[in-house]
C-alpha beads as a LAMMPS data file, in Angstrom:
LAMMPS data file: protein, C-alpha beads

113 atoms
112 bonds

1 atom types
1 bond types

-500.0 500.0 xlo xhi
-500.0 500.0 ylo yhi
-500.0 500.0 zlo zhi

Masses

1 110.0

Atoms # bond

1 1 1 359.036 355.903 -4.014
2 1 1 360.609 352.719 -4.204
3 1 1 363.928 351.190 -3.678
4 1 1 364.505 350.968 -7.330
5 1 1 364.402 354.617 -7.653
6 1 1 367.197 355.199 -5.148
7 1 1 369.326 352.233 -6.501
8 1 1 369.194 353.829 -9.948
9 1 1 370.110 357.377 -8.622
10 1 1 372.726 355.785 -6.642
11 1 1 374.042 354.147 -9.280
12 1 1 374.446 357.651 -11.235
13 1 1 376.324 359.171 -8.639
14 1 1 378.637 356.552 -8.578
15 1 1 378.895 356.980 -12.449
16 1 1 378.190 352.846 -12.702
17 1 1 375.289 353.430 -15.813
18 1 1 376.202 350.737 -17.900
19 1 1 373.971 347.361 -18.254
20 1 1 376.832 345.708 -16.336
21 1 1 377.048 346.504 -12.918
22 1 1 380.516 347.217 -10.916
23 1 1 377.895 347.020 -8.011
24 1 1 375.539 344.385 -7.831
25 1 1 371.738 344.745 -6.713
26 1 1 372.325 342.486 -3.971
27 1 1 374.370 345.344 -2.179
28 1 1 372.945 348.122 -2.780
29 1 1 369.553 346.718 -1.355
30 1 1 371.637 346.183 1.513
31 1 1 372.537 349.586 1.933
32 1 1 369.747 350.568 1.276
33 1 1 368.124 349.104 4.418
34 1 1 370.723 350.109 6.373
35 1 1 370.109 353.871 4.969
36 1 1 365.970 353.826 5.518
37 1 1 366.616 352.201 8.995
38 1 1 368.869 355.063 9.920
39 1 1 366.982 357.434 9.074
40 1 1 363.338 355.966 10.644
41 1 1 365.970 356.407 13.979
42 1 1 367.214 359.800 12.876
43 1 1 363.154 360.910 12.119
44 1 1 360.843 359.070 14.129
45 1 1 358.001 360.905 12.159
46 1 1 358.433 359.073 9.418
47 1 1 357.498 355.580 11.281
48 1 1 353.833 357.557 11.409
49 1 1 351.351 356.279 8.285
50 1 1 348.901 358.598 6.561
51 1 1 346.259 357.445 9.553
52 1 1 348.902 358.578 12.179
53 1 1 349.533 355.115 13.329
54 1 1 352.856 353.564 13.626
55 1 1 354.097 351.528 10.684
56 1 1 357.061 349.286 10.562
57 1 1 359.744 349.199 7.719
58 1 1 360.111 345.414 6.437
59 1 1 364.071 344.890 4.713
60 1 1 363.828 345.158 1.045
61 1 1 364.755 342.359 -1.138
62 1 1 366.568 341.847 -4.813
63 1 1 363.179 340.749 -5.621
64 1 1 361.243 343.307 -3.920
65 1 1 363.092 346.335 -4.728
66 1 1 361.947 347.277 -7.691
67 1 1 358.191 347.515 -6.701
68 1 1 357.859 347.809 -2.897
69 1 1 357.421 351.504 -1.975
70 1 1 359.430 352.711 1.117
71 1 1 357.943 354.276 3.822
72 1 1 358.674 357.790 3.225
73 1 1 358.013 360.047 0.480
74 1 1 360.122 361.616 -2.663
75 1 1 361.680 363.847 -1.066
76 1 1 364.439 361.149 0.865
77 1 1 365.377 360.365 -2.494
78 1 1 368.432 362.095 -2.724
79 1 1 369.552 361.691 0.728
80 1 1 369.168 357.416 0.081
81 1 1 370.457 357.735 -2.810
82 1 1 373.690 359.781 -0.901
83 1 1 373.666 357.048 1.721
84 1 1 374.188 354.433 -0.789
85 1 1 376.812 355.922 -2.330
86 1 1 378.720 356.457 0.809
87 1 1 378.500 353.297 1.649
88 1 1 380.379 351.981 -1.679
89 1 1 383.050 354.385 -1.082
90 1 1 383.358 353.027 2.033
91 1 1 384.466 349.795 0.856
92 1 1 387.600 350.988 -0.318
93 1 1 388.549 353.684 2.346
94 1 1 392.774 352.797 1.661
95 1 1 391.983 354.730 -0.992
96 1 1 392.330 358.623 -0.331
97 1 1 390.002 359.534 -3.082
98 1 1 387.228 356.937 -2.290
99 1 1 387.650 358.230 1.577
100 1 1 386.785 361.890 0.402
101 1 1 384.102 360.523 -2.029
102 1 1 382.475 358.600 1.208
103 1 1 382.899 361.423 3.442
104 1 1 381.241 363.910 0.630
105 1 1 378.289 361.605 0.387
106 1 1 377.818 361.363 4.055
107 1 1 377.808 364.758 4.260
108 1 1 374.954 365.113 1.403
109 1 1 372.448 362.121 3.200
110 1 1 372.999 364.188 6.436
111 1 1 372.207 367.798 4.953
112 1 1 369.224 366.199 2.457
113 1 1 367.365 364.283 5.293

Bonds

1 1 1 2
2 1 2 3
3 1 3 4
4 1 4 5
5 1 5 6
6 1 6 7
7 1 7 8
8 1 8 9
9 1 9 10
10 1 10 11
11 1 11 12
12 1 12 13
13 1 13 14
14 1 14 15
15 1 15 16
16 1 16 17
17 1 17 18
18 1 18 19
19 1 19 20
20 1 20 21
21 1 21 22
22 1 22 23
23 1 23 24
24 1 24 25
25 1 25 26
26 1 26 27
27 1 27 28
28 1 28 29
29 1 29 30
30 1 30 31
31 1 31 32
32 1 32 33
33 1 33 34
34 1 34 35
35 1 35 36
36 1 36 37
37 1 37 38
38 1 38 39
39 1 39 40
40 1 40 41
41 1 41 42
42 1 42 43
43 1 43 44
44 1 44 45
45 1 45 46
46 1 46 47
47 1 47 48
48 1 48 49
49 1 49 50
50 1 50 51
51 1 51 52
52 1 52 53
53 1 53 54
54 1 54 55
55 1 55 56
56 1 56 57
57 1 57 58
58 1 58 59
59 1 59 60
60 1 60 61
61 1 61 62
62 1 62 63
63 1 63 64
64 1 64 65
65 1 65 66
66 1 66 67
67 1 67 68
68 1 68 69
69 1 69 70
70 1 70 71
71 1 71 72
72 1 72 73
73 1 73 74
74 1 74 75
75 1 75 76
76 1 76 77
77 1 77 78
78 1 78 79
79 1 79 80
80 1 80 81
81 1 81 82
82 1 82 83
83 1 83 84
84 1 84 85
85 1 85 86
86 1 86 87
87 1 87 88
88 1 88 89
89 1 89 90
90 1 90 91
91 1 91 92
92 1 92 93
93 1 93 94
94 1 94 95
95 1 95 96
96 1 96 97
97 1 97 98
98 1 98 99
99 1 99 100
100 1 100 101
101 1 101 102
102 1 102 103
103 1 103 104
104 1 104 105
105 1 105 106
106 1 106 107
107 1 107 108
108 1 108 109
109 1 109 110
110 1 110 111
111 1 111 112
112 1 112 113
């Protein structure tokens, strides 16, 4: 899986599909880190490779996104994905709506990792 994935499914739940981005690459890669580093803390397990040997997660780039793979499988999709999109909402937490929106997404990375 790689960051790109999550990005893009991100980007769906925050219903920003167009070619023009409200929320830049650049950001979400950020949160993105953030996300995988929390949960490598939450799930030590996951800092095991195939061989059983620790591994260490190197910060994702605009550039490296797209093609690095990150070190868990498929199935923290969803959760990253949730974790992005909490993080957006965050921004703009004056906002009652956007507060709920965080909080809901939150919730989701929590209950899907």
């Amino acid at each position: 899986m790689t960051g790109n994935e999550v990005i893009s499914r991100a980007w769906v739940l925050l219903g920003d599909t167009s070619p023009r981005k409200r929320n830049p690459a650049k950001e979400m890669v950020t949160y993105l880190n953030d996300g995988v580093r929390d949960l490598l803390a939450r799930r030590p397990v996951l800092k095991l490779d195939e061989s059983g040997a620790r591994s260490t997660f190197t910060d994702l780039t605009t550039e490296t996104y797209s093609t690095d793979a990150l070190p868990m499988d498929e199935t923290y999709r969803e959760g990253l994905a949730h974790y992005v999109a909490g993080r957006v909402f965050e921004l703009d937490e004056a906002d009652e709506h956007n507060a709920q929106m965080s909080v809901m997404h939150f919730k989701k990375y929590m209950e899907t990792t």
